[in-house]
N, C-alpha and C positions, 0 to 999 in steps of 0.2 A: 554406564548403566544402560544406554538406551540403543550407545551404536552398538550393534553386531558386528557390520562389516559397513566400509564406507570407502569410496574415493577421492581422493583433494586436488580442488580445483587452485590454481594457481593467479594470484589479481597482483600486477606490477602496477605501483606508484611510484610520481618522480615526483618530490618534494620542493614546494613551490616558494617563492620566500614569504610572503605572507603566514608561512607554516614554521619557517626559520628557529629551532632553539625549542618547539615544541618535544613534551616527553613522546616519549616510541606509542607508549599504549592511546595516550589522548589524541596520537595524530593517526593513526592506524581509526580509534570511534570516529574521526571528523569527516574520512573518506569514506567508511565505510557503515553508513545510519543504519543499515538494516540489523546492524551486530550489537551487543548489549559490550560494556567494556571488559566485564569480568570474563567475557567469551574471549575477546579479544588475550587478554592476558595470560588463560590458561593454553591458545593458541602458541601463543611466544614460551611460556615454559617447557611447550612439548615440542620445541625446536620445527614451527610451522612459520618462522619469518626471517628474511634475509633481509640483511642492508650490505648494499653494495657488495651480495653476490657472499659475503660471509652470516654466518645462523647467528642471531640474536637472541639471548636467554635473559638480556637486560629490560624491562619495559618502561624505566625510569628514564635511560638514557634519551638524551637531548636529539632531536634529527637535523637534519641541516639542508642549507639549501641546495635542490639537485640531487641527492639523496637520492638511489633508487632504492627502493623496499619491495621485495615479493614475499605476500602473506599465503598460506592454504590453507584454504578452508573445506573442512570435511566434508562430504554431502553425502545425508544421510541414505542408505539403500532399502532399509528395513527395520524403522526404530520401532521400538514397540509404543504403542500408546495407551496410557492411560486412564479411565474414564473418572472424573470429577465432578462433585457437585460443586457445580457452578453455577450462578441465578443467570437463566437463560429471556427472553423477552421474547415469546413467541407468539407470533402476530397471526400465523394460522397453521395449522397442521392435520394432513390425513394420510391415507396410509401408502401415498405416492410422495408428497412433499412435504417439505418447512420451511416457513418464511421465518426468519428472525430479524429484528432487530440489534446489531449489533452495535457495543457502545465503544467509543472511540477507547482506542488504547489496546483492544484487544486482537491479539495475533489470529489471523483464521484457522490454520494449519501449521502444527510441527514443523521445524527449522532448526538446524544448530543454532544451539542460544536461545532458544523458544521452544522446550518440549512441554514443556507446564501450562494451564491456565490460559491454552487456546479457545477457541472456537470447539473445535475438532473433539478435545479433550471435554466439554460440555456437551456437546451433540451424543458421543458415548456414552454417556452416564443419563442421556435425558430419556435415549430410544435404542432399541436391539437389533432395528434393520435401518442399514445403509447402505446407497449402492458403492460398488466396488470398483468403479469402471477405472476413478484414478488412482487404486491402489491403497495402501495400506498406511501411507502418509497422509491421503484424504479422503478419507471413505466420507460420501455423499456433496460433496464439493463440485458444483460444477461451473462455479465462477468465485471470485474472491475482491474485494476489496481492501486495502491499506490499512494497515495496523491503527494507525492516527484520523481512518474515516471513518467515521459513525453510519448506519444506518440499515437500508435492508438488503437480505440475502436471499436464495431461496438453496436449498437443499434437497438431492432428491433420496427419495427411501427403497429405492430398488435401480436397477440396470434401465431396466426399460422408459423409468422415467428420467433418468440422467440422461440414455442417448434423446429422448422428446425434448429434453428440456436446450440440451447442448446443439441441435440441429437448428434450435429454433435462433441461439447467441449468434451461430456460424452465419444463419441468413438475415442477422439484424433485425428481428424482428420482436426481440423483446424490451418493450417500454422500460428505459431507465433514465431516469431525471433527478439530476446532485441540485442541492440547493449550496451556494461558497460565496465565501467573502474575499476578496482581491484588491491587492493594492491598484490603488490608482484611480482615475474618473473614464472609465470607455465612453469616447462619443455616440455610436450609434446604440441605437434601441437593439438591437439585435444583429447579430452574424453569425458568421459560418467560417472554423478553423479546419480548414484541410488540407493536413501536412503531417508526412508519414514520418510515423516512429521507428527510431531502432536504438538496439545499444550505445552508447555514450562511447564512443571508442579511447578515451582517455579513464574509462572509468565503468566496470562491465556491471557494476551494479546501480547505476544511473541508468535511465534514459535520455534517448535526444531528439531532437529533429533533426530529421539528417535523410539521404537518400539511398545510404549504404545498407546492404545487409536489413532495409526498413519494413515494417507494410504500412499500407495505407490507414490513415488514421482521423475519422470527423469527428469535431465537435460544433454544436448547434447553441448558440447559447443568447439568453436573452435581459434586459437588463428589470431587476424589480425593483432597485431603489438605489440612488446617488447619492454618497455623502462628499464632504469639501478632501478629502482622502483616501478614500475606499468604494468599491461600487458592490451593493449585493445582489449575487446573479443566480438565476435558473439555468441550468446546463444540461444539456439530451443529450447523450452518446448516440453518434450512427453506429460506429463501431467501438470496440472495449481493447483498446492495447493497454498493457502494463504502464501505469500512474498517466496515464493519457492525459485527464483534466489539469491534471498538476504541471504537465512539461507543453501543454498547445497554450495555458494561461502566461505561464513564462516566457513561452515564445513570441508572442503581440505583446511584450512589457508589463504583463499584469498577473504576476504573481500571485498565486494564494498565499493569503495571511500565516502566518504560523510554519509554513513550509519548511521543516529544518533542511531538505535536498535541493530545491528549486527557488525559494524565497530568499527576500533581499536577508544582509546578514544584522543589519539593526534594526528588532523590530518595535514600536512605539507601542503595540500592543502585546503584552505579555501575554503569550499562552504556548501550551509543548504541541505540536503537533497542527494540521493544518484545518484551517476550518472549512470543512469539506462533508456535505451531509447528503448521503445516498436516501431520498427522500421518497419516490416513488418509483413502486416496481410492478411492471405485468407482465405476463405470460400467457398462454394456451394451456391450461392443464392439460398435463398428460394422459389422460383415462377418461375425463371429463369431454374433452374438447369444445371446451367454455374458456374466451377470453377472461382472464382475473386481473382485479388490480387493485395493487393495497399502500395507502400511506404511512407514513412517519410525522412524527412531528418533530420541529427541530430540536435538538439536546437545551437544559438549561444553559450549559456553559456556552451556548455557541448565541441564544437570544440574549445571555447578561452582555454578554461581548457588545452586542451589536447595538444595546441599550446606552454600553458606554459611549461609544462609539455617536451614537448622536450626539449626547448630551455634550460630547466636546466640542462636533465639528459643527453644533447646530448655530 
């Protein structure tokens, strides 16, 4: 219904034994989080995955260790999008931008496997103008964060404030500071993670630390409270690579909580998705040329957490 026309990308996994005797479809969701599993399965029925170089129409079947598997996944060129009443949280709005509040769980933009119930698809349905600059998959989008991280965005309502808004990401000059709960106890009050990102080369819809194919990537981050488990931190982006906080916290041993891609695999705290809260944003309006800046407050689900979380380790 949505693809017109589309190209497939091809992602090759080698089946690990830890992964040993898993079904095709639930070891295909393991590697691949960004995919829902029913996406996954109607992938394998339209003969989009091989094991060991033969098409696989089975998604029951068991995988085994060593196993190579290549999945392809569509990517869409022109889907059409939809506009939905959806209850949107909007923190400010004129007739260059939109701040929102976004709440954890929700996709920003259309994706295979995610046409419904984005971001994008609430934006359409709220306002009539958005700028165009990235196209017809994200009209007014000019940065995005994590399906599974809450908090805020800004959106802009014409061209002219998208390239303002995007000139400003490029020369790091827009305040954005995560508030996240992470495994472990960091000694120091404060430091400075800088180590460039790039694709996960075992795995293209990961990132990694690595020096291949990377760019340069800072995180600033400083400590607000120590528990006998966990540390909760304030975190400043210099720069905004893809799942940045998620894979520099990983990299110094201190995973975010809840992380299904970069966190540990037992978690004592039960929650889906990572507790990671884009809490303050400013910018230069576009028209204005007035510094703004606007907060959040953190989600219920993320202060009951953090509630529990004493009362155990107090």
């Amino acid at each position: 219904m949505f693809l017109r026309s589309y190209i497939v990308e091809n992602h090759l996994f080698t089946v690990e034994e830890s992964a040993n005797n898993k079904r095709l479809d639930a070891y295909l969701a393991s590697v691949l989080p960004d995919q829902s599993r029913s996406y996954i399965q109607k992938l394998i029925e339209d003969d989009q995955v091989r094991v060991n170089g033969q098409v696989e129409k089975t998604k029951k079947i068991k995988v085994k260790t060593g196993d190579e598997i290549i999945i392809g996944i569509p990517d869409a060129v022109e889907p059409d999008i939809i506009s939905e009443d959806i209850p949107l949280e909007v923190v400010y709005e004129d007739s260059d931008v939109i701040v929102v509040n976004k709440e954890q769980g929700m996709v920003v933009h259309p994706a295979p496997g995610h046409y419904t119930g984005t971001l994008v698809n609430a934006l359409m349905y709220h306002c009539n103008d958005l700028s165009s600059i990235n196209g017809v998959k994200r009209p007014g989008i000019v940065h995005r964060i994590d399906k599974d991280t809450s908090g805020l965005l800004m959106i802009a309502k014409n061209d002219s404030a998208h390239q303002h808004l995007a000139d400003q990401l490029k020369e790091h000059t827009v305040t954005r500071v995560y508030h996240a709960l992470v495994h472990g106890n960091i000694p120091q009050e404060s430091g400075t993670v800088n180590a460039p990102i790039g694709r996960n080369p075992n795995n293209r819809l990961k990132m990694a630390v690595t020096t291949k194919n990377s760019k340069e990537a800072v995180t600033h981050y400083k400590v607000l409270k120590r528990y006998k488990q966990y540390t909760y931190l304030e975190l400043r982006l210099e720069t905004g690579r893809t799942h940045q906080i998620r894979v520099h916290m990983a990299h110094i041993g201190h995973p975010l909580v809840g992380d299904p891609t970069y966190g540990v695999k037992k978690e004592k705290v039960k929650h889906d998705g990572q507790l990671l809260h884009a809490k303050t944003l400013g910018f230069i309006h576009p028209s204005k040329d007035v510094y703004m800046e606007f907060n959040s407050e953190l989600p219920a689900y993320f202060e009951k957490i953090k509630r529990k979380i004493e009362t155990v380790t107090s």
